[in-house]
Structures are given as structure tokens and as C-alpha cells.
ZADO-1210 file (C-alpha; in nm, 4 decimals, padded with zeros to 6 digits):
<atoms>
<atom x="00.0000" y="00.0000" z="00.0000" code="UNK" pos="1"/>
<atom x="00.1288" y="00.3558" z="-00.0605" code="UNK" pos="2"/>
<atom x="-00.0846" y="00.6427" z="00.1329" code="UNK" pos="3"/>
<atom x="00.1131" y="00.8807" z="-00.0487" code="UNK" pos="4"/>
<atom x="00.2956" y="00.8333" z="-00.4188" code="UNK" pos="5"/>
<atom x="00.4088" y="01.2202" z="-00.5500" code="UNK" pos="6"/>
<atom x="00.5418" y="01.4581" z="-00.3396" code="UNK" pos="7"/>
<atom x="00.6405" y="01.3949" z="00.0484" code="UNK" pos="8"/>
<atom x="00.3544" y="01.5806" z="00.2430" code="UNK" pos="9"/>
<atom x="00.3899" y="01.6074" z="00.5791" code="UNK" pos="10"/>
<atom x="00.6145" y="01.2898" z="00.5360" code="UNK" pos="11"/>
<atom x="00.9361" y="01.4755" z="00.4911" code="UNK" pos="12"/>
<atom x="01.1317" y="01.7098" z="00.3556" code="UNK" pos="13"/>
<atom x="01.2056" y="01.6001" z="-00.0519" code="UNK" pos="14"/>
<atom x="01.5879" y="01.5409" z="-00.1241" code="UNK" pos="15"/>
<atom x="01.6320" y="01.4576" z="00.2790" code="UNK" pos="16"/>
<atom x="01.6200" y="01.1045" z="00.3284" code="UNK" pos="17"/>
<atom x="01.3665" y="01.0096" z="00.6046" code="UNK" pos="18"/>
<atom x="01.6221" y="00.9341" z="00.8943" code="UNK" pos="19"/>
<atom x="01.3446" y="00.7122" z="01.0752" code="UNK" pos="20"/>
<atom x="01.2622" y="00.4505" z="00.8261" code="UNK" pos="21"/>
<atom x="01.4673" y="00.1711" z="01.0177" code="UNK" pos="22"/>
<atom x="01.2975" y="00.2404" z="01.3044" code="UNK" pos="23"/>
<atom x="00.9305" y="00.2581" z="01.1553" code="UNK" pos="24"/>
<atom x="01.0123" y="-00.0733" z="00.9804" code="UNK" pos="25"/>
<atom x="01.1862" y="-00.2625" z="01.2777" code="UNK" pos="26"/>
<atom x="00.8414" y="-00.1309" z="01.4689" code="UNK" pos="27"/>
<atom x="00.5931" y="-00.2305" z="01.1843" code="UNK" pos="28"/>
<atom x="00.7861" y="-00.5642" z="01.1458" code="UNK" pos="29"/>
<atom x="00.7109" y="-00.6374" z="01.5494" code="UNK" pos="30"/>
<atom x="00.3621" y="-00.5035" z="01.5413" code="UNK" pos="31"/>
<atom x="00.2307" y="-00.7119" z="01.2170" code="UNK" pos="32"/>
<atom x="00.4433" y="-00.9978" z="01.3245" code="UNK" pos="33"/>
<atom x="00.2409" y="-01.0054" z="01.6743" code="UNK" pos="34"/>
<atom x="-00.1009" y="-00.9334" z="01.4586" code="UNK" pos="35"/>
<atom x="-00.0550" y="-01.2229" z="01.2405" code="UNK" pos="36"/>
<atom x="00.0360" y="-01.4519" z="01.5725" code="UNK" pos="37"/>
<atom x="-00.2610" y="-01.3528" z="01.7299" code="UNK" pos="38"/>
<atom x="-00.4678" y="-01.4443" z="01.4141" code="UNK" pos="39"/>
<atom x="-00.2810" y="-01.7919" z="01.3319" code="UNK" pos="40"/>
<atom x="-00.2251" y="-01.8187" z="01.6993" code="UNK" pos="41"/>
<atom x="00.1368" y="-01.9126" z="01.6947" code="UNK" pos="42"/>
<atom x="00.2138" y="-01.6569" z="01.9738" code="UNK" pos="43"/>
<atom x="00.3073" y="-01.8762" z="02.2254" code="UNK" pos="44"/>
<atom x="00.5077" y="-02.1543" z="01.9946" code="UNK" pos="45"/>
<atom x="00.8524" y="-02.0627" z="01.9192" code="UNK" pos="46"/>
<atom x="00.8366" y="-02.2631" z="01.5584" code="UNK" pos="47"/>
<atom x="00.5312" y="-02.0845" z="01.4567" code="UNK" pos="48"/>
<atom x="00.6537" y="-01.7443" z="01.5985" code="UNK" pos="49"/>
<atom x="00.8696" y="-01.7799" z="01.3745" code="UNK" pos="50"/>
<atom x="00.7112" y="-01.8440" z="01.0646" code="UNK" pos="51"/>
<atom x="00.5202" y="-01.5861" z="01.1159" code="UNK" pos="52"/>
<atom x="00.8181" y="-01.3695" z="01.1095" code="UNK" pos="53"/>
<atom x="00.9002" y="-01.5036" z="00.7609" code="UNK" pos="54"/>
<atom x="00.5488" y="-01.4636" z="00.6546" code="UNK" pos="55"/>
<atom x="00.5438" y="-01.0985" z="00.7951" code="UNK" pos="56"/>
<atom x="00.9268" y="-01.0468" z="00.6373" code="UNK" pos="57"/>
<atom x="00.8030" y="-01.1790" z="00.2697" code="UNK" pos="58"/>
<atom x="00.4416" y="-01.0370" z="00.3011" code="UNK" pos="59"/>
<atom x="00.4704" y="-00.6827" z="00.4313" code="UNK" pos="60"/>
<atom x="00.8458" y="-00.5777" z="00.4364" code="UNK" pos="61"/>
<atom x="00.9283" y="-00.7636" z="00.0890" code="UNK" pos="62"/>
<atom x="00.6343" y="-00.5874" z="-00.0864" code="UNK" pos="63"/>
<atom x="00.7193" y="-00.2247" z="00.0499" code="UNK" pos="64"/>
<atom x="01.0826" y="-00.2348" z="-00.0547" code="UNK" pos="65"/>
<atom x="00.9615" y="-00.3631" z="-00.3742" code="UNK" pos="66"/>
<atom x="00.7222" y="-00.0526" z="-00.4347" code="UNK" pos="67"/>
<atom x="01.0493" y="00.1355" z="-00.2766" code="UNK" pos="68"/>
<atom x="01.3239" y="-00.0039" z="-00.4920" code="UNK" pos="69"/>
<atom x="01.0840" y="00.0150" z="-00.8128" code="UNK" pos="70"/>
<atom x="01.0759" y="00.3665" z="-00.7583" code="UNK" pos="71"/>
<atom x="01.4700" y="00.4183" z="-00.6874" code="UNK" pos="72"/>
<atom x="01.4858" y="00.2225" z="-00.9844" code="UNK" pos="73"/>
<atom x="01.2984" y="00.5221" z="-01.2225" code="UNK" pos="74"/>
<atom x="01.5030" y="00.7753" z="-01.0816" code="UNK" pos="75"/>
<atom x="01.2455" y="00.8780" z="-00.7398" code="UNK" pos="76"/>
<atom x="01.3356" y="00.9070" z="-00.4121" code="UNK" pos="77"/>
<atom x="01.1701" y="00.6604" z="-00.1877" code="UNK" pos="78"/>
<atom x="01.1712" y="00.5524" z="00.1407" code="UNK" pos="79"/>
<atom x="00.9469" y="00.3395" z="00.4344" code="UNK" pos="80"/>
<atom x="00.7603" y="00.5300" z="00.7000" code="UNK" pos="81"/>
<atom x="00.5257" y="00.3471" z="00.9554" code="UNK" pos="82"/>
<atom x="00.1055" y="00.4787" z="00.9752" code="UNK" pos="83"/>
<atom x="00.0540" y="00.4022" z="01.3612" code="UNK" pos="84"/>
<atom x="-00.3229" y="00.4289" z="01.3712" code="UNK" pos="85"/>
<atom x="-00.2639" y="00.1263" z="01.0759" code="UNK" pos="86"/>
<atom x="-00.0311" y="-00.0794" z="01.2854" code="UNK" pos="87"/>
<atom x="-00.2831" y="-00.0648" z="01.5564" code="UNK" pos="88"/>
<atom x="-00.5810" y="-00.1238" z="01.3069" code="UNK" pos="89"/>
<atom x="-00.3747" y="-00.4624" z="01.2557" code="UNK" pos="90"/>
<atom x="-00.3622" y="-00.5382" z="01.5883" code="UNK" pos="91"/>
<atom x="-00.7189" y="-00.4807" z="01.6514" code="UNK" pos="92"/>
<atom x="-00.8896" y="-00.6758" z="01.3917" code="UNK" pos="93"/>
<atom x="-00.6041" y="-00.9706" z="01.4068" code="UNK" pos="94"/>
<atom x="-00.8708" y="-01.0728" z="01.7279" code="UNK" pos="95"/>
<atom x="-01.1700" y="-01.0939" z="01.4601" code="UNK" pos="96"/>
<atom x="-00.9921" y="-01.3508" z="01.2644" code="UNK" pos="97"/>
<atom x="-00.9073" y="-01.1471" z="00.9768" code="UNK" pos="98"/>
<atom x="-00.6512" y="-00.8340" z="00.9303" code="UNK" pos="99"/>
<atom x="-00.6983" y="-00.4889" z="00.8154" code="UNK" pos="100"/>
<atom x="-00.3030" y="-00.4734" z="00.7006" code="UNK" pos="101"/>
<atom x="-00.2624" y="-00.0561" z="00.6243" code="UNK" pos="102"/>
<atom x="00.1076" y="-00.0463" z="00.7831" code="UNK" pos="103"/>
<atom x="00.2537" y="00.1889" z="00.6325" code="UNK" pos="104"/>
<atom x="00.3646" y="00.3069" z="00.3364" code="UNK" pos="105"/>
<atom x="00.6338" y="00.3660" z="00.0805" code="UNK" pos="106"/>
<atom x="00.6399" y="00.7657" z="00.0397" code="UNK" pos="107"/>
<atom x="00.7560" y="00.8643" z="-00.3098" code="UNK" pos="108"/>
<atom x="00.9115" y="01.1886" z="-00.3829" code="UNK" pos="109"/>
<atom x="01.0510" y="01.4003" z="-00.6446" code="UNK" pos="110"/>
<atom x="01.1975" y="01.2135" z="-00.9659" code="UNK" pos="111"/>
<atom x="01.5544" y="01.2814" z="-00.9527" code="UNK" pos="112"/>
<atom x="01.6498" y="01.1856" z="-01.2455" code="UNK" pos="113"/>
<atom x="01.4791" y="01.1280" z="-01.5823" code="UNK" pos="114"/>
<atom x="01.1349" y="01.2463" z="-01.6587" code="UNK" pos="115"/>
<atom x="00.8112" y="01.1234" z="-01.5216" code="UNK" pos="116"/>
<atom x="00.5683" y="00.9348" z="-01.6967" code="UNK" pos="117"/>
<atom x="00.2719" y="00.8073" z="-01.7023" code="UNK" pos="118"/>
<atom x="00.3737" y="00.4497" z="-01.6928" code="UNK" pos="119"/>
<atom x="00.5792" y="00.5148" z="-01.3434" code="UNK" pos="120"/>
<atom x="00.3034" y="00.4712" z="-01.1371" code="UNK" pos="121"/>
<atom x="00.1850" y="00.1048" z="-01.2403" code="UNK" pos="122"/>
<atom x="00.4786" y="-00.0186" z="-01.2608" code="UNK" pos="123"/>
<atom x="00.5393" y="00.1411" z="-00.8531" code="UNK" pos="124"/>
<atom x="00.1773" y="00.0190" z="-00.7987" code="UNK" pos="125"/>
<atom x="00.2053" y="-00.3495" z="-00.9570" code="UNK" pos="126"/>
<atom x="00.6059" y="-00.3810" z="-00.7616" code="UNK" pos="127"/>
<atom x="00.4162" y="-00.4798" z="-00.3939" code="UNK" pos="128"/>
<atom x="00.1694" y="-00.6994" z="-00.4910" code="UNK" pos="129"/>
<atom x="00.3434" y="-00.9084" z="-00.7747" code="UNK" pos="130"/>
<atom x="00.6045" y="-00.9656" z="-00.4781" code="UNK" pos="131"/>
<atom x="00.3403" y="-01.1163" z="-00.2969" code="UNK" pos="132"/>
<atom x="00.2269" y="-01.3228" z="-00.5334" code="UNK" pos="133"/>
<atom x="00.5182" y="-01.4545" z="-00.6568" code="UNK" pos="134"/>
<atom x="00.5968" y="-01.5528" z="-00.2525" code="UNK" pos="135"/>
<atom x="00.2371" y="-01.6963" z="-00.2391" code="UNK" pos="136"/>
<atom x="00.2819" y="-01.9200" z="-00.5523" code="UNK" pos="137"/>
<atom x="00.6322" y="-02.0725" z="-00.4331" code="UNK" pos="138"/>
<atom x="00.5080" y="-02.1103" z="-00.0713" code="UNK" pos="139"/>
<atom x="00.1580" y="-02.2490" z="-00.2221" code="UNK" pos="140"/>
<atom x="00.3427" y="-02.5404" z="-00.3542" code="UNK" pos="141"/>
<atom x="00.5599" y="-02.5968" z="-00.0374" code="UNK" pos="142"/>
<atom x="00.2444" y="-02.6449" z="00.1753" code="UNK" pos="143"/>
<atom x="00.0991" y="-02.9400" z="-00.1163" code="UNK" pos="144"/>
<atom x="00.4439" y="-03.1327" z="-00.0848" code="UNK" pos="145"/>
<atom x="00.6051" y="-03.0448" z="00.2715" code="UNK" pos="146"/>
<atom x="00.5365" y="-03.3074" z="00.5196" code="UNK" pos="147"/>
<atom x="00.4046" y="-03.2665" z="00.8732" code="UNK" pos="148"/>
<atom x="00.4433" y="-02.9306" z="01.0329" code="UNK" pos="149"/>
<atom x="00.7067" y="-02.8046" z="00.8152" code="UNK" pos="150"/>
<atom x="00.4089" y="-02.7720" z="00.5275" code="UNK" pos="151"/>
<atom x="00.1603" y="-02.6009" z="00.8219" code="UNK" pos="152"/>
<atom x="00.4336" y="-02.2927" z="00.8406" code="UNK" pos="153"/>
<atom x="00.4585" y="-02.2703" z="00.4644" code="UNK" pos="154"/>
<atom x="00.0868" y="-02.2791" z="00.4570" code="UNK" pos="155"/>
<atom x="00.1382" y="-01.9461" z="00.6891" code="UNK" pos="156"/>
<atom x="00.3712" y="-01.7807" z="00.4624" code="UNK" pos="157"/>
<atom x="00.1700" y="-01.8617" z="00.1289" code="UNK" pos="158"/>
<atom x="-00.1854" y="-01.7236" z="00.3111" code="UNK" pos="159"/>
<atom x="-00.0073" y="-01.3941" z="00.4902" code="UNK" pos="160"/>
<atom x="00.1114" y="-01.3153" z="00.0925" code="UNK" pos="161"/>
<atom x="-00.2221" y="-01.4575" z="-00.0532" code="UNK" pos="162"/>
<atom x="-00.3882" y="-01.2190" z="00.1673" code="UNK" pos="163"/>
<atom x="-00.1837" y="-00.9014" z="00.1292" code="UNK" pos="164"/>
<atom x="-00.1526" y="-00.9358" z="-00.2290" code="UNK" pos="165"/>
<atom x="-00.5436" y="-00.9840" z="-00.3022" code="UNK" pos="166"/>
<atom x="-00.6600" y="-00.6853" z="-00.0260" code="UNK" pos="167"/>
<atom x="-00.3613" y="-00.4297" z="-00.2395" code="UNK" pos="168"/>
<atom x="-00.4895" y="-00.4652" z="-00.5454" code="UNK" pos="169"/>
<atom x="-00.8465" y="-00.3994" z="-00.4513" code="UNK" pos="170"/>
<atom x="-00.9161" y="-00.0747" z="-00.6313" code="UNK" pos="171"/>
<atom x="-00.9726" y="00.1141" z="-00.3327" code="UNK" pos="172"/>
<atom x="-00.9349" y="00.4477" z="-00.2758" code="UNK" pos="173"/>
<atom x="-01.0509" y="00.6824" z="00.0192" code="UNK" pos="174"/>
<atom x="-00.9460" y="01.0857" z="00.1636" code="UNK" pos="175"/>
<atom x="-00.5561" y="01.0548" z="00.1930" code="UNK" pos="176"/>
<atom x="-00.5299" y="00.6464" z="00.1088" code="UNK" pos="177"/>
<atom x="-00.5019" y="00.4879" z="-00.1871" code="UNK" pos="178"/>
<atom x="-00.4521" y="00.1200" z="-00.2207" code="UNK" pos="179"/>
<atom x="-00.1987" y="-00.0136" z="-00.4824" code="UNK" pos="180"/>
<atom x="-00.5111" y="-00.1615" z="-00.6503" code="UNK" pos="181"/>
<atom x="-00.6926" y="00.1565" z="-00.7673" code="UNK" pos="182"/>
<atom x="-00.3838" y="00.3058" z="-00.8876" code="UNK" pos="183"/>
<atom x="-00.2627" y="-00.0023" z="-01.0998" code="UNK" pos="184"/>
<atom x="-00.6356" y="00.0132" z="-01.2013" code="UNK" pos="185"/>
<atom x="-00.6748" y="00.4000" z="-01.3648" code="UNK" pos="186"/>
<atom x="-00.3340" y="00.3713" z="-01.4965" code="UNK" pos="187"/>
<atom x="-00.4224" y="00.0347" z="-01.7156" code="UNK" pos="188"/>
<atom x="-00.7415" y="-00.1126" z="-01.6335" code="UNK" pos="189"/>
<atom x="-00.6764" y="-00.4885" z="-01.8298" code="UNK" pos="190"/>
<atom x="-00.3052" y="-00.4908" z="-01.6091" code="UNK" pos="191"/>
<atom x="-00.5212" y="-00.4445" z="-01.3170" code="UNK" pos="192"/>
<atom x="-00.7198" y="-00.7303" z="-01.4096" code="UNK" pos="193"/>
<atom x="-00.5453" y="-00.9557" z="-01.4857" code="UNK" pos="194"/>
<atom x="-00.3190" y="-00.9261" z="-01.1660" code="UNK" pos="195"/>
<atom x="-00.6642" y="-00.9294" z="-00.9754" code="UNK" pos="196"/>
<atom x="-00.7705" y="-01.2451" z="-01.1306" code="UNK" pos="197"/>
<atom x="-00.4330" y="-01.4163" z="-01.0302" code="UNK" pos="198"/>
<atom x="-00.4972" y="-01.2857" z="-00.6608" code="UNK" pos="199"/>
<atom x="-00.8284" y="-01.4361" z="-00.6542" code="UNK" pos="200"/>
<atom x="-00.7149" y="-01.7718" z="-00.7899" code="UNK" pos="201"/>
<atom x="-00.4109" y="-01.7274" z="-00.5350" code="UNK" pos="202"/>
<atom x="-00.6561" y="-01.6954" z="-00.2028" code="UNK" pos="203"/>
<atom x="-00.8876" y="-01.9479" z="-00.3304" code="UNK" pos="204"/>
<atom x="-00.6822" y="-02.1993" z="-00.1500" code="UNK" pos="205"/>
<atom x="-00.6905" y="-02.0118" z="00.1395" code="UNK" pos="206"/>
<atom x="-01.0419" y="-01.9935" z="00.1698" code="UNK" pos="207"/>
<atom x="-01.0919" y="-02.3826" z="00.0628" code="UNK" pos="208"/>
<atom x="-00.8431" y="-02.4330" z="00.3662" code="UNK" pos="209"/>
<atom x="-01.1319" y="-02.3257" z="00.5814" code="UNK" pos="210"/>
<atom x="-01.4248" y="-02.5715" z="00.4589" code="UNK" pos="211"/>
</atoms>
């Protein structure tokens, strides 16, 4: 998810790299690993703490320095900061069986160097999520052939990426949010799509899992 793609806001000052982003993703790494324990409740098993960690380090942290590095990559600067009243929506809803995953996000500033286009922001958009899914798929087929308990934590990593993958690219967007989904969406509607359809077909498993 990025809350805010061109221009830093209140997020910074542009050409001044954010000198907090370690801390904001050590902190969101702790807070979403403890909301994703609490909703596979492996919070008190040291095995499945930790493959929630992995699930948490692939899910969230691998698709924000995708969207980050993406950007770097056209010439932007880009960098991690934490949304608290998200971290603590995680935490909340992680005791409904189900998560409300908003965070943080990857602020993008001024281009650098090059020119912007158009194109910059699917390709930014469409970084997170295809991370995700790419995770899901390989961690998908680790669950099917892993034996014993060893497939039950890939079964955690594969649903924490099914999950965050499928609720980014919902084209969603609301006063100061936008979701990866709505952006991918008005920049090329059959890119969005498609990578939607995949998502779905990604958490059907997930779902089936439950029956």
C-alpha cells in the first residue's frame, strides 16, 4: 500500500532522506508480526513465531521495498515510514480472525532523475503486490508437498502473501489512502485485471483451507 505516491507531504522534507525509516520498519515488522500470531495463533510456539516472522518479512516488508526499490529504480526518491493508527488497526482486527493490514507506506518523492511518466506509477503500484504473489505461488506449492508441520508454516507464509496481495490490489481508494489496486487500475485497467484475477485464484486456497 502507498498512502502517499508524488510529493512527500507532511512525510518529509524532498531530497532529505527520512532518517526514521529503520525504526518505523523494525516497529511495523514487530507489530504485524504479533497481529498475524494472534490471528494464526502461533504466539506462544517458538516454531510458529517464527514463521510468522518469515510470513510478515516476505508479506509486508518484501512488498514495500519492492514498491520502494521500483521507484529508486525510475530515478524517485523513496523511502518506508510506519502509519501508527494502521499498525494498531492490525492489531485490533487480528482478534476478529481477519486483518486490516494498512502499515505503512512507501512515500515517493521528487523524480531525480529522468522524466516522469505516465507508466511510473503502475509499474510502482504493480512492484508490492506481484512480490506477494510470486511468494504466495512458491510457498503455495511448499504447503501441497512439505510433510508434517514443516508444510503447516509454509501454509502461513503462502496465506499472509495470498492475503496481502489480493486486499492491495483492490481498487480502493478513500481521503488521503489509496490502495496499490486503484492506482494499478486508472493507470491500465486490463493490467489491473489480470493481476486481480491471479490474486483471486491465489486466495482461493486459502479460503478452501477453511471448509
Amino acid at each position: 500500500m502507498n498512502l502517499n505516491y508524488w510529493g512527500s507531504g507532511g512525510y518529509g522534507v524532498p531530497f532529505r532522506p527520512y532518517r526514521h525509516e529503520i525504526r518505523d520498519i523494525v516497529i511495523s515488522l514487530i507489530a504485524m508480526t504479533i497481529a498475524f500470531a494472534l490471528l494464526f495463533n502461533t504466539l506462544l510456539s517458538l516454531d510458529g513465531l517464527i514463521a510468522t516472522f518469515i510470513a510478515v518479512l516476505t508479506g509486508f516488508l518484501g512488498h514495500e521495498l519492492m514498491h520502494r526499490e521500483e521507484a529508486r529504480r525510475l530515478g524517485y526518491i523513496a523511502y518506508f515510514r510506519a502509519w501508527w493508527i494502521g499498525l494498531l488497526l492490525a492489531l485490533a482486527t487480528s482478534f476478529f480472525h481477519f486483518i486490516i493490514a494498512l502499515p505503512g507506506a512507501t512515500v515517493i518523492g521528487p523524480k531525480v532523475w529522468g522524466y516522469p511518466s505516465r507508466r511510473d506509477e503502475l509499474k510502482i503500484a504493480l512492484a508490492g503486490p506481484a512480490t506477494n504473489m510470486v511468494f504466495a505461488v512458491v510457498f503455495l506449492v511448499l504447503w501441497l508437498v512439505l510433510p508434517g508441520s514443516l508444510s503447516a508454516y509454509a501454509y502461513l507464509i503462502y496465506a499472509t502473501n495470498a492475503w496481502l496481495g489480493f486486499f492491495n490490489l483492490i481498487p480502493l481508494a478513500l481521503p488521503g489512502m489509496m490502495l496499490d489496486g486503484f492506482r494499478v487500475f486508472r493507470r491500465d485497467i486490463r493490467i489491473w485485471a489480470l493481476a486481480f484475477v491471479i490474486s483471486i485464484a491465489l486466495i482461493v486456497p486459502y479460503i478452501l483451507s477453511f471448509i
